[in-house]
ZAVOMI-911400 format. One record per residue (C-alpha): x, y, z; residue in one letter; residue number from 0. Coordinates in steps of 0.2 Angstrom, whole numbers. Layout:
N
<site x="X" y="Y" z="Z" r="a" k="NUM"/>
...
//
This chain:
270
<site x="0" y="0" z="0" r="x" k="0"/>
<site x="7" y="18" z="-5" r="x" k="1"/>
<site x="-1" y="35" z="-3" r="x" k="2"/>
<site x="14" y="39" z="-17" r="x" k="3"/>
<site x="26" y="50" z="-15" r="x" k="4"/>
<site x="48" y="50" z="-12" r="x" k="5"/>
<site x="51" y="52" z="7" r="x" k="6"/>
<site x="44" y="35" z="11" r="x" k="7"/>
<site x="42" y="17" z="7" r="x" k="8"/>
<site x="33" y="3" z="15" r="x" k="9"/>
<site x="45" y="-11" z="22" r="x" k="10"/>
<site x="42" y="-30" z="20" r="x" k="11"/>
<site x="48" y="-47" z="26" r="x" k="12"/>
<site x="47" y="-62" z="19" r="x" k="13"/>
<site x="50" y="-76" z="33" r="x" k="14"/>
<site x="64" y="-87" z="30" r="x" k="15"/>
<site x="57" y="-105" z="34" r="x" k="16"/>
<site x="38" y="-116" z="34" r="x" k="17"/>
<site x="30" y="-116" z="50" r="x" k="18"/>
<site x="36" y="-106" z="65" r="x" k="19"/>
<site x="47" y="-90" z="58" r="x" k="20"/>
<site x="57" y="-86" z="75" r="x" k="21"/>
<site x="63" y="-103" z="82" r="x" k="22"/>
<site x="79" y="-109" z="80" r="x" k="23"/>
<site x="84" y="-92" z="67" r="x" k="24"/>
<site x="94" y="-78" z="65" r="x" k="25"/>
<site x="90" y="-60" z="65" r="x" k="26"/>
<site x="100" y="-55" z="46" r="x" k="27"/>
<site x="100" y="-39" z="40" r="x" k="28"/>
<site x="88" y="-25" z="35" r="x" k="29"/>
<site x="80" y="-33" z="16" r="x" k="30"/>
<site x="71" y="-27" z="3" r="x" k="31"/>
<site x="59" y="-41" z="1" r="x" k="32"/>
<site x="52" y="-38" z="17" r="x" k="33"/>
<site x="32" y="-47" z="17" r="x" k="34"/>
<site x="20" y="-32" z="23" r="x" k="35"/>
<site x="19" y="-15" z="28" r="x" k="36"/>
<site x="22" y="-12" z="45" r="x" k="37"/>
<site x="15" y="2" z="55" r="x" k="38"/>
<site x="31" y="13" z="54" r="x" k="39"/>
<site x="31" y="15" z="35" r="x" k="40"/>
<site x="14" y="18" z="33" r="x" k="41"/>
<site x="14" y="33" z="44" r="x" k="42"/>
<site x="28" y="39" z="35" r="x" k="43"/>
<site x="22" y="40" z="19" r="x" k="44"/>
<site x="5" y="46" z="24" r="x" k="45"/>
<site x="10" y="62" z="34" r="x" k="46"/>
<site x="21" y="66" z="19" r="x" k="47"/>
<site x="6" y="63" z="7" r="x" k="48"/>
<site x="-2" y="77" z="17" r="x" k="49"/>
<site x="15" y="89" z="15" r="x" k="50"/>
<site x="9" y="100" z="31" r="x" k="51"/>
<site x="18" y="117" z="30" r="x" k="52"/>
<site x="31" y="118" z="47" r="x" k="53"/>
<site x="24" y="134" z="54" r="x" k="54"/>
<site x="36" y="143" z="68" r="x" k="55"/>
<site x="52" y="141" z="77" r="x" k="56"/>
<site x="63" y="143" z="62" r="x" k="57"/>
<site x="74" y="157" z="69" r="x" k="58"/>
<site x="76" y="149" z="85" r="x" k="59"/>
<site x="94" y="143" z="89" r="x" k="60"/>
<site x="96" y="130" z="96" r="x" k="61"/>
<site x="105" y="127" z="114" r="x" k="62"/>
<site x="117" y="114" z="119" r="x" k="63"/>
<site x="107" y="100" z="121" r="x" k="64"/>
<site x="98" y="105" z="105" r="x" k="65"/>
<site x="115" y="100" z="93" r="x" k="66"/>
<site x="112" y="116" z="84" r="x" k="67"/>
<site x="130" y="121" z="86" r="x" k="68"/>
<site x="137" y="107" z="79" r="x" k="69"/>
<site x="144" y="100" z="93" r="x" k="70"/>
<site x="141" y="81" z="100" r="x" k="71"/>
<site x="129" y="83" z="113" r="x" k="72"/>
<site x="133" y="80" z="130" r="x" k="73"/>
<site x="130" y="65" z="140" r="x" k="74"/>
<site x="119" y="76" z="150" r="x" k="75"/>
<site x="107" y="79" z="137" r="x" k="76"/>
<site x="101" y="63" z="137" r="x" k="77"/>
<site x="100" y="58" z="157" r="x" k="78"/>
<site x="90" y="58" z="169" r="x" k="79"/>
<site x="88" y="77" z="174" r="x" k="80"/>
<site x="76" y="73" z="192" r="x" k="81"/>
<site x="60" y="83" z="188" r="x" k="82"/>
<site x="47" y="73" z="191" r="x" k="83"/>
<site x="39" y="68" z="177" r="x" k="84"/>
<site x="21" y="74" z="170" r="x" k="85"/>
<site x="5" y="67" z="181" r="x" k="86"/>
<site x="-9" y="70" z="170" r="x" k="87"/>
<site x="-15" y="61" z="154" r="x" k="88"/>
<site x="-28" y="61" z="142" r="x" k="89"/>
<site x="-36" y="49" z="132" r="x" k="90"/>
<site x="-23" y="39" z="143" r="x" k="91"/>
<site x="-10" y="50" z="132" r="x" k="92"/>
<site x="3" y="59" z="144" r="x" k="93"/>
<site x="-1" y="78" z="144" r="x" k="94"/>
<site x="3" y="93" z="152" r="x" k="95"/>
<site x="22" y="98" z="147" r="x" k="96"/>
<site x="32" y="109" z="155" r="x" k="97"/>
<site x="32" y="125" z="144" r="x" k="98"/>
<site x="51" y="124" z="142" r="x" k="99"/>
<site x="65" y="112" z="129" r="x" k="100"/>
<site x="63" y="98" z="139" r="x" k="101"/>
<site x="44" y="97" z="141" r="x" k="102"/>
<site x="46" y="99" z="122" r="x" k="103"/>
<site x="57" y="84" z="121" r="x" k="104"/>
<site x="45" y="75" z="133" r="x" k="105"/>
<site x="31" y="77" z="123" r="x" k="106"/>
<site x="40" y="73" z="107" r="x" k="107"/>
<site x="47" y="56" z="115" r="x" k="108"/>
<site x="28" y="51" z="122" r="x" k="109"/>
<site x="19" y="57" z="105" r="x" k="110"/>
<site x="32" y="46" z="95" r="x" k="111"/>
<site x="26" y="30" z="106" r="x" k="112"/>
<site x="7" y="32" z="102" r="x" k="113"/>
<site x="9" y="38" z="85" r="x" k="114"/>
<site x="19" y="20" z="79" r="x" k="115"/>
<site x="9" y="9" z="92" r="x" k="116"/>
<site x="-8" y="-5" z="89" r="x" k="117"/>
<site x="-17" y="7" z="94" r="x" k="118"/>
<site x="-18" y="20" z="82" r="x" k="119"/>
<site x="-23" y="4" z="71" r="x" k="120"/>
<site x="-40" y="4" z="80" r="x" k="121"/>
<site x="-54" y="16" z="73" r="x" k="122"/>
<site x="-61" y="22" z="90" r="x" k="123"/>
<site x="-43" y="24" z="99" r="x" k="124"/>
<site x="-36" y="30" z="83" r="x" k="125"/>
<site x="-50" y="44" z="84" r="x" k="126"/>
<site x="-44" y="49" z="103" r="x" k="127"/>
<site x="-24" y="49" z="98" r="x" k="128"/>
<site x="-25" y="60" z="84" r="x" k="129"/>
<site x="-40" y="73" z="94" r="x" k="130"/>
<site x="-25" y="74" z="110" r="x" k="131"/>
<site x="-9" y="75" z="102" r="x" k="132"/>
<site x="-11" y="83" z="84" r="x" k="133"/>
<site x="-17" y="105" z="85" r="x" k="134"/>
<site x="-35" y="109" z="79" r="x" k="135"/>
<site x="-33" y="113" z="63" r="x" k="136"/>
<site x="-22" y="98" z="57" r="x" k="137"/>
<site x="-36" y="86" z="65" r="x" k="138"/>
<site x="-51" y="82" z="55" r="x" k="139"/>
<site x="-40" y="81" z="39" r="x" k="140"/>
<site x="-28" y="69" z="47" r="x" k="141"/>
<site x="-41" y="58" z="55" r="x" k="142"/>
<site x="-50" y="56" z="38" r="x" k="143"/>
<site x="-32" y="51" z="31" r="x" k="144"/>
<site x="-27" y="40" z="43" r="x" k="145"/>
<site x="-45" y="31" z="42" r="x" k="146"/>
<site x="-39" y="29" z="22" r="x" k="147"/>
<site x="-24" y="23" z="26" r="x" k="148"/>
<site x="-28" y="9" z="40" r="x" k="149"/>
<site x="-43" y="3" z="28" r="x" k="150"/>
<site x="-51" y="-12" z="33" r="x" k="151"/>
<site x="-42" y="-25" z="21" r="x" k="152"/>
<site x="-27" y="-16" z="26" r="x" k="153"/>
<site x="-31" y="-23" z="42" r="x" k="154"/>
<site x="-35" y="-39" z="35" r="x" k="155"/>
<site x="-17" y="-39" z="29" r="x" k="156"/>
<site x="-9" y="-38" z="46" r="x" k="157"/>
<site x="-20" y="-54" z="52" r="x" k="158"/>
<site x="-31" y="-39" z="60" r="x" k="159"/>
<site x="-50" y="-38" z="59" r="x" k="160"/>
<site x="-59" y="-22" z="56" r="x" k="161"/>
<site x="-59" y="-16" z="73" r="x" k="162"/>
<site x="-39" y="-20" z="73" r="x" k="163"/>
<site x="-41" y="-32" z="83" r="x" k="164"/>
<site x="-30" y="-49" z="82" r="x" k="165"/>
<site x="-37" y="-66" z="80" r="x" k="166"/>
<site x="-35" y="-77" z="96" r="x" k="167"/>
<site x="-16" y="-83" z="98" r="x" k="168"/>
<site x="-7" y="-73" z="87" r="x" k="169"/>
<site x="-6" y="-55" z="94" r="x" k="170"/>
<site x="0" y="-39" z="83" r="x" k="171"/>
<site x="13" y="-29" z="91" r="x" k="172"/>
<site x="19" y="-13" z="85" r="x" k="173"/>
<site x="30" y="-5" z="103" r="x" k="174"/>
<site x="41" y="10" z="99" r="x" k="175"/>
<site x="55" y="14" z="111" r="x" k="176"/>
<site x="63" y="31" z="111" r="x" k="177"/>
<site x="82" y="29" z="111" r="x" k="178"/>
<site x="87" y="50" z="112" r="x" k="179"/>
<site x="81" y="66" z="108" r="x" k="180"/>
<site x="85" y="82" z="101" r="x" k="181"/>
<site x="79" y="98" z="101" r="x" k="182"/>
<site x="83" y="107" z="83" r="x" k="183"/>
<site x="74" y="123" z="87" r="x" k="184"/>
<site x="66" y="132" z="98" r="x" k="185"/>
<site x="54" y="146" z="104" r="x" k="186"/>
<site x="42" y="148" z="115" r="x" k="187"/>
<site x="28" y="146" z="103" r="x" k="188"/>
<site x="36" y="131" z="93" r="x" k="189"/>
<site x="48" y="116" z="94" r="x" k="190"/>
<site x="55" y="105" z="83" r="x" k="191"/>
<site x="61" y="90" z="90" r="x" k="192"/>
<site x="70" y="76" z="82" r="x" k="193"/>
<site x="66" y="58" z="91" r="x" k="194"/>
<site x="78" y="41" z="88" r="x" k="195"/>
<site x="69" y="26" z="88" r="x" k="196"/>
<site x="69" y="7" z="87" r="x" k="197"/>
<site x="56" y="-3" z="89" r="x" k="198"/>
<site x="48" y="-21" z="86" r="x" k="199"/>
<site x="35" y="-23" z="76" r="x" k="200"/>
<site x="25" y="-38" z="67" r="x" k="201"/>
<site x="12" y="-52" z="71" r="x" k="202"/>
<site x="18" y="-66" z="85" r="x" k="203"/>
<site x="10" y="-79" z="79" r="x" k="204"/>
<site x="17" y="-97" z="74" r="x" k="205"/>
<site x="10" y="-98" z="55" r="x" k="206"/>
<site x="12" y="-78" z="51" r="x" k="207"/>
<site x="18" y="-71" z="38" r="x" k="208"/>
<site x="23" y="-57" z="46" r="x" k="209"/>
<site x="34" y="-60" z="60" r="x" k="210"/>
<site x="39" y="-49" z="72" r="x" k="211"/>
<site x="54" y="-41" z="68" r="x" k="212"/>
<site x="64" y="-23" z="73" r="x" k="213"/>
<site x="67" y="-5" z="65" r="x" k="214"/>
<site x="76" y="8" z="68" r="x" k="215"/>
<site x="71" y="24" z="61" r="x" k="216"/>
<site x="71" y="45" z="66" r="x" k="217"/>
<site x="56" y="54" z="70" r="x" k="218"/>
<site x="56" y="74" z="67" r="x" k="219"/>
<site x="39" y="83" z="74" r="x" k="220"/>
<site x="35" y="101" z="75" r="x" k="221"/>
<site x="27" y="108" z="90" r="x" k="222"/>
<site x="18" y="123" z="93" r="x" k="223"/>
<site x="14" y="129" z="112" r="x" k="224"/>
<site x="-6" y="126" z="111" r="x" k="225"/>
<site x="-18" y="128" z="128" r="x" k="226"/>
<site x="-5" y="125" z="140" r="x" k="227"/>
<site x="2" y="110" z="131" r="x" k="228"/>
<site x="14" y="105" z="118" r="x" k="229"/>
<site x="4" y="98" z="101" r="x" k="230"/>
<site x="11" y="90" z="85" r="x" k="231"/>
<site x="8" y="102" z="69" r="x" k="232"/>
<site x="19" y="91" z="58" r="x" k="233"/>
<site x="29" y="76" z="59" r="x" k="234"/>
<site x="41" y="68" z="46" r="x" k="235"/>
<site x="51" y="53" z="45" r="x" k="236"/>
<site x="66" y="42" z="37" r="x" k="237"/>
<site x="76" y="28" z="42" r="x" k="238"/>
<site x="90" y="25" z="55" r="x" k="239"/>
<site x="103" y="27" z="60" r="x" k="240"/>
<site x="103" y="9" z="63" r="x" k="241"/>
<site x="117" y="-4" z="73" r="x" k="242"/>
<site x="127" y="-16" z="66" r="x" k="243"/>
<site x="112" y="-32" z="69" r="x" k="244"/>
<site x="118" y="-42" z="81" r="x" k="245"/>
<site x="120" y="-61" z="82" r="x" k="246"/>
<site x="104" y="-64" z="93" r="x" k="247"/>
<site x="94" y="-80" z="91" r="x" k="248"/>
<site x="78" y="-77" z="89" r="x" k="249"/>
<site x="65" y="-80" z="98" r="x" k="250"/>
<site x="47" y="-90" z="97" r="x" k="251"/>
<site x="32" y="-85" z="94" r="x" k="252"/>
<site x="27" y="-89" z="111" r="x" k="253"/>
<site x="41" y="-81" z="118" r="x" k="254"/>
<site x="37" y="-63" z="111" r="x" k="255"/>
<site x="18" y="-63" z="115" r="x" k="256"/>
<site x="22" y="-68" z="133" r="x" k="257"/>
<site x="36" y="-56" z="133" r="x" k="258"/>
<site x="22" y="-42" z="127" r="x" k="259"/>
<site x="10" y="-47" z="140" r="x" k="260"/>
<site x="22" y="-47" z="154" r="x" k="261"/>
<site x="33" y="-31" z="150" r="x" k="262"/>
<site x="24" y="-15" z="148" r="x" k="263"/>
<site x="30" y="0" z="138" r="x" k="264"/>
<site x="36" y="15" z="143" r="x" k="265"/>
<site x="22" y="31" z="146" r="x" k="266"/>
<site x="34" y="43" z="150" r="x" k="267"/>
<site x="52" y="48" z="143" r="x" k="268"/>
<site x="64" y="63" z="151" r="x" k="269"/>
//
């Protein structure tokens, strides 16, 4: 599925064996002939296909945690800095962001979980995620795109029904992890923030064709300073950077759906 245009692709994976995809495999490379779109690629080219106009925050330098000066950011621009971290939420979404860079980078971090998670694959949750996170304007014209987009033999694709939900016994998981960010500019109106992800991503099921596998990818969203609360006006993507994969054995299907069911994922990020 493509909603056409240069600044994305979908990603497929053809599994390499009969019967169960994860046991006794290695993780290879990244391939070309991977077997369905995940989640991450789909969002990619469908924000492009909207080509939202970045509004604010342009003539903002950067500080040092920001990387605007050129200079490898420091190791405390990624640690822990001891605020306490936000308290409320919305639509189960984290909200209310300090009005400052790192509120900025917060929100950023959180939005990038919920925005490549199942959930935005279900209509009703789909619905709340994009009305929380996104500004007014962008909102109806995004849902209606995203309700396009995650079409119901689409859904039928991923082993989902038109609900997104999975059939008994083989779960769909789509987890984000934020690995850093950055903040690229900055005013007290709008933010851009560029988030660096990996994730896994794929169905956990012993006869899919769509095994869970991992990404790594960079996340760029523009944030204005909206009713007390950072919200997205734009986001972009592309891929990597990426490690050198590892020699990991893979693990079963059984393996990854307990491993989902028993770790949760992370609400809240710096």
């Amino acid at each position: 599925m493509s909603l056409g245009d240069d600044t994305g692709q979908t990603r497929t994976r053809m599994p390499e064996r009969d019967g169960d995809p994860y046991g006794g495999s290695r993780r290879g490379g990244r391939s070309s002939s991977r077997s369905l779109v995940t989640v991450v690629g789909v969002v990619v080219i469908l924000i492009a296909a909207i080509a939202f106009a970045n509004r604010g925050g342009g003539d903002s330098a950067a500080d040092d945690g920001g990387g605007g000066g050129g200079d490898a950011p420091k190791a405390s621009s990624t640690a822990a800095s001891g605020k306490k971290p936000v308290d409320g939420k919305a639509a189960g979404i984290p909200s209310g962001f300090a009005h400052d860079k790192q509120g900025a980078e917060s929100a950023a971090a959180n939005y990038s979980v919920v925005l490549v998670s199942a959930d935005i694959l279900k209509p009703a949750r789909r619905t709340e995620i994009v009305r929380q996170v996104f500004v007014t304007d962008q909102r109806a014209r995004l849902e209606d795109r995203f309700n396009q987009a995650y079409s119901k033999e689409f859904l039928s694709n991923l082993g989902l029904d038109e609900n997104g939900n999975a059939s008994a016994g083989s779960p769909y998981i789509s987890r984000t992890i934020p690995v850093g960010t950055k903040v690229t500019s900055y005013s007290d109106t709008a933010a851009a923030v560029e988030i660096w992800c990996t994730g896994v991503f794929g169905t956990a099921g012993e006869k899919t064709t769509n095994p869970v596998t991992n990404d790594w990818f960079t996340m760029s969203l523009q944030l204005h300073w909206v009713d007390g609360d950072w919200k997205i006006d734009s986001f972009s993507q592309k891929d990597g950077p990426a490690p050198v994969p590892g020699d990991d054995k893979a693990s079963t299907a059984e393996e990854m759906a307990k491993a989902v069911q028993e770790y949760g994922g992370f609400t809240y990020a710096r």
